[in-house]
C-alpha positions as semicolon CSV with decimal commas, in nm:
position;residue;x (nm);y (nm);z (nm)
1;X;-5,545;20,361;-15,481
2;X;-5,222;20,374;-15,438
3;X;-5,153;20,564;-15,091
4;X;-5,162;20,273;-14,848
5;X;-4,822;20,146;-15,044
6;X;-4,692;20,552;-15,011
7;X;-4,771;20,476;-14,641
8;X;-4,551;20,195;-14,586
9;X;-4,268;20,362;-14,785
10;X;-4,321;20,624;-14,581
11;X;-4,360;20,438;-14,235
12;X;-3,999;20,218;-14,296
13;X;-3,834;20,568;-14,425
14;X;-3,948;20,724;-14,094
15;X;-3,831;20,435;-13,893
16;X;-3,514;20,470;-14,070
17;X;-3,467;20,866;-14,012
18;X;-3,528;20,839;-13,626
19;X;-3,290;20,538;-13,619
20;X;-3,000;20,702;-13,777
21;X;-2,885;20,880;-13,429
22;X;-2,918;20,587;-13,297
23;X;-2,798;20,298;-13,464
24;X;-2,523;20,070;-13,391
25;X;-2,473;19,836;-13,086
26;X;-2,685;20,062;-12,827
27;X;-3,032;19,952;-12,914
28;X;-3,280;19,903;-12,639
29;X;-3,188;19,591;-12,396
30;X;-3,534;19,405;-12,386
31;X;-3,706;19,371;-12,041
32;X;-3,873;18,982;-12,002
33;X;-3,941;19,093;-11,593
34;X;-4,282;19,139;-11,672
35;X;-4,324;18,848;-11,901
36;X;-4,432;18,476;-11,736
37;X;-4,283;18,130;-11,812
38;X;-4,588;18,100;-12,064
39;X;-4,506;18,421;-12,269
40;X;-4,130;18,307;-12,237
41;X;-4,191;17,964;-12,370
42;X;-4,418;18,160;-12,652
43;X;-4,159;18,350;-12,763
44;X;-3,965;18,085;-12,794
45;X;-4,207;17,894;-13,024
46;X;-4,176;18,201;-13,251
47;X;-3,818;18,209;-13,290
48;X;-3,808;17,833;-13,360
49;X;-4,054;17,913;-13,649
50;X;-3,823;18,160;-13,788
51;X;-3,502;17,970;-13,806
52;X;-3,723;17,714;-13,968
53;X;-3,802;18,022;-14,224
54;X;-3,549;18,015;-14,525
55;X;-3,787;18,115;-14,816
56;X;-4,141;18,255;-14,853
57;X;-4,384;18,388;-15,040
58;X;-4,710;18,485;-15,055
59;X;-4,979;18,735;-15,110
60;X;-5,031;19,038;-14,918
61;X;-5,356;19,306;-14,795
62;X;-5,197;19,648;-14,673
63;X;-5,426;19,832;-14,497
64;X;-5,346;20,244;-14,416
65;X;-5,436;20,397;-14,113
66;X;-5,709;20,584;-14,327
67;X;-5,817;20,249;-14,418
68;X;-5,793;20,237;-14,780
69;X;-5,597;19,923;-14,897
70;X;-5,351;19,792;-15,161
71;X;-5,253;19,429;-15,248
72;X;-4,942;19,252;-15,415
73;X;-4,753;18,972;-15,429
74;X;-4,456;18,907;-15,182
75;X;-4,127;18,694;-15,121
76;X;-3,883;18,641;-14,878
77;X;-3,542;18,485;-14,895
78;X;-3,395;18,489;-14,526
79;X;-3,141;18,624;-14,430
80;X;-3,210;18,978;-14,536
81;X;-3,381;18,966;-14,888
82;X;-3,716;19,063;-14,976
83;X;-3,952;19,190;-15,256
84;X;-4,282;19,313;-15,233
85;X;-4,449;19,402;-15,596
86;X;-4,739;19,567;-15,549
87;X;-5,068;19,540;-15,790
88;X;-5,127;19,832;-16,030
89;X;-5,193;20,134;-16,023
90;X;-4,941;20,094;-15,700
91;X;-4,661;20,223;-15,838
92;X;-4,458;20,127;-15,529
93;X;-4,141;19,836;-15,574
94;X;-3,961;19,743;-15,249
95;X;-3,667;19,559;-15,297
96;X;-3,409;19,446;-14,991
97;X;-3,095;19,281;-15,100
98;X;-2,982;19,177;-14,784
99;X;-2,783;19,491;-14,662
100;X;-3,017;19,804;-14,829
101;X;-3,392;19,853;-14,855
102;X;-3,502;20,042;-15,214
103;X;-3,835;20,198;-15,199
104;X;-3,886;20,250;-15,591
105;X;-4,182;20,470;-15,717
106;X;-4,195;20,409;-16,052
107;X;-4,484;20,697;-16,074
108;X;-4,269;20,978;-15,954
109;X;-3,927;20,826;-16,089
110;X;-3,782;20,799;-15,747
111;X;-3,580;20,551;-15,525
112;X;-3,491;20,585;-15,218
113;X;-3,212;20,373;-15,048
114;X;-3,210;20,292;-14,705
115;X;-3,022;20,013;-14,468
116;X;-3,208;19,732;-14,413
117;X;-3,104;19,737;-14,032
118;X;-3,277;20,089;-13,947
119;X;-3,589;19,968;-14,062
120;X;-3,876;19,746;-13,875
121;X;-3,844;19,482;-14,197
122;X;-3,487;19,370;-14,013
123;X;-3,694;19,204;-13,773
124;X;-3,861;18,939;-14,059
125;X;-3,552;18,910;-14,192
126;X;-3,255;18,912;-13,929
127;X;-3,085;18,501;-13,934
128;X;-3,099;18,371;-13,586
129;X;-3,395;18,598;-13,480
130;X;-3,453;18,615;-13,118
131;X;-3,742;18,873;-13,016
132;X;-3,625;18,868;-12,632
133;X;-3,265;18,995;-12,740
134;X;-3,330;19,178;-13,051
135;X;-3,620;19,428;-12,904
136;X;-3,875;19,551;-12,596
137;X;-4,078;19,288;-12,526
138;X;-4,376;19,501;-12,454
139;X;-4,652;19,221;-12,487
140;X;-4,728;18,825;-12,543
141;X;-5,071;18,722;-12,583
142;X;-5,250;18,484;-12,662
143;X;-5,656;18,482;-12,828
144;X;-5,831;18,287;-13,074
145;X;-5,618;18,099;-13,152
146;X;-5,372;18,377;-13,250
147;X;-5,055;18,513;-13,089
148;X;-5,017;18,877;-13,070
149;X;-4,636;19,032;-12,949
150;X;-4,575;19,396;-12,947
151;X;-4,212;19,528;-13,020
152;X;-4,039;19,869;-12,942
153;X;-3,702;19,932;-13,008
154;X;-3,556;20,289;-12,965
155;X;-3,248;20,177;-13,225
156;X;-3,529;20,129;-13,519
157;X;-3,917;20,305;-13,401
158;X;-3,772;20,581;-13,147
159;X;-4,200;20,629;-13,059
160;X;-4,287;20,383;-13,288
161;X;-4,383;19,995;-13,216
162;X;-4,385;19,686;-13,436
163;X;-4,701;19,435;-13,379
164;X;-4,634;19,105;-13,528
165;X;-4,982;18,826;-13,506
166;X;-4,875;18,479;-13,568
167;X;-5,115;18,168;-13,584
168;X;-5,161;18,063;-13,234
169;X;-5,121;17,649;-13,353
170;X;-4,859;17,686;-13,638
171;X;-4,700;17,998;-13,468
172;X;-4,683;18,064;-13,851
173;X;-4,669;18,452;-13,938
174;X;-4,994;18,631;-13,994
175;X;-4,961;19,023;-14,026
176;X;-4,730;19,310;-13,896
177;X;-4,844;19,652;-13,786
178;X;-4,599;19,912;-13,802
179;X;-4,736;20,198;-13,584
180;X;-4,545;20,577;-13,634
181;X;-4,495;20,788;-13,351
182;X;-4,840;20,982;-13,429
183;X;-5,042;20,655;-13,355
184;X;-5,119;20,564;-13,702
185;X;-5,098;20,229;-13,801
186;X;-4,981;20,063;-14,108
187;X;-5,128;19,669;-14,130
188;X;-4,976;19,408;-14,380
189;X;-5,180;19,057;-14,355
190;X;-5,056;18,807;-14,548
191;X;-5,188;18,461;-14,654
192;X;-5,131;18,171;-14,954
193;X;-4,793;18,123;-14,782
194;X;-4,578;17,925;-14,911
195;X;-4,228;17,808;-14,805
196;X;-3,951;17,602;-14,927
197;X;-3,972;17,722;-15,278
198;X;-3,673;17,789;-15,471
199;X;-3,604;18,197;-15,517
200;X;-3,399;18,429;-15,845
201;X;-3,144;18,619;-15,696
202;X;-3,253;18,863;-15,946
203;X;-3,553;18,965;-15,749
204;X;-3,356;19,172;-15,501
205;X;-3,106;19,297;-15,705
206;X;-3,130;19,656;-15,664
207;X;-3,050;19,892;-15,968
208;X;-2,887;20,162;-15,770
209;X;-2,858;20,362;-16,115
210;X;-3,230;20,383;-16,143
211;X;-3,348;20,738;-16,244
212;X;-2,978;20,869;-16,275
C-alpha cells in the first residue's frame, strides 16, 4: 500500500507548515548542559561521518505509525540533493534539488513544493552538519552497538522531534524517525549503502511545470 509514503509527504509538509512562522536565523539554540564528555565526543563522531558523506545511496523500509510499510530505492548527493523513488503502486516521487523539496504524487497529479530548509530532511543534507549547533540536543545514547540521538528544533518540528540511529562502530547512518506533534511516528531504515558513487544531476531536477 501506498499510505506509509502519503505519511512521509505528509510528515515533511507538516514540518514545513509549522516552520514557516518561524524560520530564519531564530531557531532553537541547542542545550549540551545536560550532555557528558562521552555524548559530546559522540556527537562529534557523527558529524565527522557526515562531512565524510558526499554521495549515497541505498535502499529504504518506511514504516507508518499504523505500521504498514513501503520500500524504494534512495540517493543522496550532499549538500542538499536527494531522491527517493518509491516501489509501485507508491505513487509518491520526492525530489530535493538543493534549495526546494517536491513531493510528486503521480496518482493524484499533484506536486507540492516546499524549501528544503523547513523540513527535517535539511538535517541529512545541510554541508558542515553539526547536531550541537544546528538543533536541541535532547538525547545521546548508546546500546547494542547502535547510537540513538533525539533532535527538536522549534525552527523545523514546532512539537515534533527528529530520531536519527547510527551504527554504534561505523557511526554510519541507520534510520530516521520523524515524530508529528500527535506522537505518531514515521520510521525510514535504510541499508545496501553505498557511498562514493558517481550521481546524474538529472535526478533532482525538479519539473516545476508538472501538472500545469
Amino acid at each position: 500500500m501506498f499510505a506509509p509514503a502519503r505519511r512521509l509527504a505528509a510528515a515533511l509538509l507538516a514540518a514545513a507548515v509549522l516552520a514557516a512562522p518561524l524560520a530564519g536565523p531564530a531557531a532553537a539554540a541547542p542545550n549540551l548542559a545536560n550532555l557528558s564528555a562521552e555524548q559530546r565526543g559522540t556527537l562529534d563522531s557523527i558529524n565527522r561521518y557526515f562531512a565524510s558523506v558526499t554521495t549515497l545511496e541505498g535502499k529504504f523500509i518506511q514504516t507508518g505509525p499504523d505500521g504498514s510499510t513501503a520500500e524504494g530505492y534512495f540517493v543522496i548527493d550532499r549538500p542538499g540533493k536527494m531522491r527517493f523513488r518509491y516501489e509501485p503502486p507508491a505513487p509518491i516521487d520526492i525530489i530535493a534539488d538543493g534549495r526546494t523539496v517536491a513531493i510528486n504524487d503521480k496518482r493524484l497529479k499533484q506536486q507540492t513544493l516546499v524549501f528544503l530548509n523547513d523540513t527535517p530532511l535539511r538535517f541529512l543534507l545541510t554541508p558542515n552538519l553539526d547536531l550541537t549547533k544546528e538543533a536541541v540536543v535532547q538525547s545521546v545514547s548508546v546500546a547494542d552497538d547502535l547510537i540513538t540521538v533525539m533532535l527538536e528544533d522549534p525552527g523545523t518540528f514546532q512539537t515534533g522531534r527528529l530520531t536519527l540511529i547510527f551504527d554504534g562502530r561505523t557511526t554510519e547512518l541507520r534510520q530516521w524517525t520523524i515524530t508529528d506533534a500527535q506522537g505518531l511516528d514515521t520510521t525510514v531504515a535504510v541499508y545496501d549503502l553505498q557511498g562514493g558513487k558517481a550521481t546524474k544531476p538529472e535526478w533532482f531536477k525538479i519539473n516545476f511545470s508538472l501538472y500545469k
